[in-house]
C-alpha positions as CSV (number, residue, x, y, z in Angstrom):
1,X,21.6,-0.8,16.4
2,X,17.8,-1.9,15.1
3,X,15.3,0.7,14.6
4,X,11.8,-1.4,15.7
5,X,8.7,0.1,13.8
6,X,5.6,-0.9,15.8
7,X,2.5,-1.2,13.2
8,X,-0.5,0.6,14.4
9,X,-4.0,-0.1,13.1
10,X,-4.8,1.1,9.3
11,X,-7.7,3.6,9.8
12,X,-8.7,5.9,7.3
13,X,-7.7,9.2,9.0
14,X,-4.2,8.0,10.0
15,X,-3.8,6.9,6.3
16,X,-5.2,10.0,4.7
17,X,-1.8,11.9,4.2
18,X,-0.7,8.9,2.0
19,X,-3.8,7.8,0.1
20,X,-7.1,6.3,1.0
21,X,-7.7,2.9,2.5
22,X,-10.1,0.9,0.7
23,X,-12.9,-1.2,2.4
24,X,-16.2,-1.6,2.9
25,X,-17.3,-0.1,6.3
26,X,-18.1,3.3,6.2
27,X,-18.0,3.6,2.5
28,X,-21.1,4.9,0.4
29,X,-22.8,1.8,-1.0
30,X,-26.4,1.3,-2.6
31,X,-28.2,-2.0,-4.6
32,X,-27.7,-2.6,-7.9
33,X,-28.5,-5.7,-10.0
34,X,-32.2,-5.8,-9.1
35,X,-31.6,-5.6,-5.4
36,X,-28.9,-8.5,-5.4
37,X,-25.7,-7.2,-5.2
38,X,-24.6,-4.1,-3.0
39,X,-22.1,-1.2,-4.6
40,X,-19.2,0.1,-2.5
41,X,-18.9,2.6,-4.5
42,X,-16.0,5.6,-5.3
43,X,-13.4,4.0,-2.9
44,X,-10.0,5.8,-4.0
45,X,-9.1,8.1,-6.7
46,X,-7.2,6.1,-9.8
47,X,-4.9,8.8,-10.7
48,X,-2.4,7.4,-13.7
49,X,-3.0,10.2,-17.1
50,X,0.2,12.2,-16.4
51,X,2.6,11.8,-19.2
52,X,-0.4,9.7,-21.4
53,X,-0.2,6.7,-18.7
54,X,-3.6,4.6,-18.6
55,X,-5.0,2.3,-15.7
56,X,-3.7,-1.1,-15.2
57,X,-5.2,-4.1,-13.1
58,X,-2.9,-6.9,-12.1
59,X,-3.0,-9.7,-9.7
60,X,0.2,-9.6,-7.6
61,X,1.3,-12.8,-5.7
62,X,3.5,-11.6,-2.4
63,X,5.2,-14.5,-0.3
64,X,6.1,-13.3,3.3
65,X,9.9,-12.3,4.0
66,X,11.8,-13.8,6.9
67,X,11.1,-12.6,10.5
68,X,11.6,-10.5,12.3
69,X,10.8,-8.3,8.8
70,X,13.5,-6.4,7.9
71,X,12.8,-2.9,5.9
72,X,15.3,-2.7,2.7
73,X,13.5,-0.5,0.5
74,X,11.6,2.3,0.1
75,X,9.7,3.1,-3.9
76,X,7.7,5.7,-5.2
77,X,5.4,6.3,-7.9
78,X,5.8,10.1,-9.9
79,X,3.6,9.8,-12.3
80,X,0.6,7.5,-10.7
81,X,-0.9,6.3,-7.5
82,X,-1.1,2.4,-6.9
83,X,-3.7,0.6,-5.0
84,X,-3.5,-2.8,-3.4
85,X,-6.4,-4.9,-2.2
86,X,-6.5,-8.6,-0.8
87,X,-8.0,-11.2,-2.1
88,X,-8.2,-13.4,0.8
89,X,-8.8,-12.8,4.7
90,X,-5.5,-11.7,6.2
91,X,-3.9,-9.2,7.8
92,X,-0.6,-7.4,6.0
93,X,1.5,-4.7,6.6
94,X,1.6,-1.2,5.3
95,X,5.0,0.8,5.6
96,X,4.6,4.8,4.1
97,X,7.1,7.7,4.7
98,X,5.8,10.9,6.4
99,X,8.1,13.1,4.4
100,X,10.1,13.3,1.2
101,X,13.1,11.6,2.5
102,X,12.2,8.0,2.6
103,X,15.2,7.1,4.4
104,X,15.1,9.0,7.5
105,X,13.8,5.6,10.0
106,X,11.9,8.7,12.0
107,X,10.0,8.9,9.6
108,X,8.3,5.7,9.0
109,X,5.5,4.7,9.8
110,X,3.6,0.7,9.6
111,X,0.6,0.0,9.3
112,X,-1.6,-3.3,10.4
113,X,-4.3,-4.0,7.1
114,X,-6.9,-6.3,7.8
115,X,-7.7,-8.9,5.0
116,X,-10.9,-6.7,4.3
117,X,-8.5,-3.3,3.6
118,X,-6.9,-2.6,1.0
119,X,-4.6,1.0,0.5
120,X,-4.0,3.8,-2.6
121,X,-1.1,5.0,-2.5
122,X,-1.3,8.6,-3.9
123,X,1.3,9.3,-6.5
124,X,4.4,10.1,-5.3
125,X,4.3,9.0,-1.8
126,X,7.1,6.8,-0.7
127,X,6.1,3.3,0.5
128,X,7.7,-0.3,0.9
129,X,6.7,-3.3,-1.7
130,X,4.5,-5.7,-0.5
131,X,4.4,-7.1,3.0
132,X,2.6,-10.2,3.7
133,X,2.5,-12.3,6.9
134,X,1.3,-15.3,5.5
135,X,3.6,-17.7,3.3
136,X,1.8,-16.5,0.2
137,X,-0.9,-13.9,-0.5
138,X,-2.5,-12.7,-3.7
139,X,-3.3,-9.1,-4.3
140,X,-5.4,-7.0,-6.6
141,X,-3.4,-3.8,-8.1
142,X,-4.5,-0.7,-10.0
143,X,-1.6,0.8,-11.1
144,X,-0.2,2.8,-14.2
145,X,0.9,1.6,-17.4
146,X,2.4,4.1,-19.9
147,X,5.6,6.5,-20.7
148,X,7.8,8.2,-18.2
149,X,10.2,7.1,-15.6
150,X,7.2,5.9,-12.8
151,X,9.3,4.0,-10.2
152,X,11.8,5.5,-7.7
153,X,13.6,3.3,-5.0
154,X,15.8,3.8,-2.3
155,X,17.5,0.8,-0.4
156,X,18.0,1.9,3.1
157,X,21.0,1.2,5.1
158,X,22.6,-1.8,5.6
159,X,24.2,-1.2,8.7
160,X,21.7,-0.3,11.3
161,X,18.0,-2.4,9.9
162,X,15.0,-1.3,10.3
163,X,12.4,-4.4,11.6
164,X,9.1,-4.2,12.3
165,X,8.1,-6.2,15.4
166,X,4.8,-8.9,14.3
């Protein structure tokens, strides 16, 4: 039997046991540039040194998965956090476990991003890859780069899927 995940808006306080979301509204900003351009400034904590990693910015291009969207695997991150931000106006989805055990289906929980949010994953939380509703969408990471084993994954079952209804 399926297991329907219902995404619920991305806010900042529903996200905070995961990471931080990063956008502009509400963030502290001030003019730089002679009064042209505005900072948003400080919006997540880039957390990649353990085990002598270093930061890493890539561009990520996601293509949407069939529908209804079927969860098959949950990865983690030991030794950094990873952020994700959109480079174009559309919303996505944001699945994070609320515990260590990444394949308990109670314990999921999705997320609807707007095309102006993007999400930090703090290390070591367990999250699914990319989930895009559009045929293709581009992404800017900040990730880590280094020694260590810095990727766990865990496919979840086969025999009863878990779908998120969009």
């Amino acid at each position: 039997m399926a297991f329907v995940l219902d995404p619920r808006p991305l806010t900042r306080a529903a996200f905070a046991p995961f990471g931080e979301v990063i956008e502009m509204e509400g963030a502290q900003s001030y003019p730089i540039n002679e009064g042209t351009t505005t900072r948003y400034h400080d919006l997540a904590e880039v957390d990649v040194a353990a085990e002598g990693g270093k930061p890493l910015i890539s561009i990520f291009r996601a293509t949407a998965r069939p529908r209804p969207v079927r969860l098959w695997l949950m990865e983690c991150h030991p030794l950094g956090s990873q952020a994700f931000y959109p480079l174009s106006d559309h919303d996505w989805l944001v699945v994070v476990a609320a515990s260590d055990d990444p394949l308990d289906r109670d314990n999921l929980v999705c997320f609807t991003a707007s095309g102006c949010q993007g999400v930090n994953y703090r290390r070591g939380v367990w999250h699914h890859p990319l989930l895009v509703l559009q045929p293709t969408q581009d992404f800017l990471i900040v990730d880590r780069e280094g020694p260590g084993e810095n990727l766990q994954e865990q496919r979840l079952s086969d025999g009863d899927p878990v779908l998120v209804s969009v």
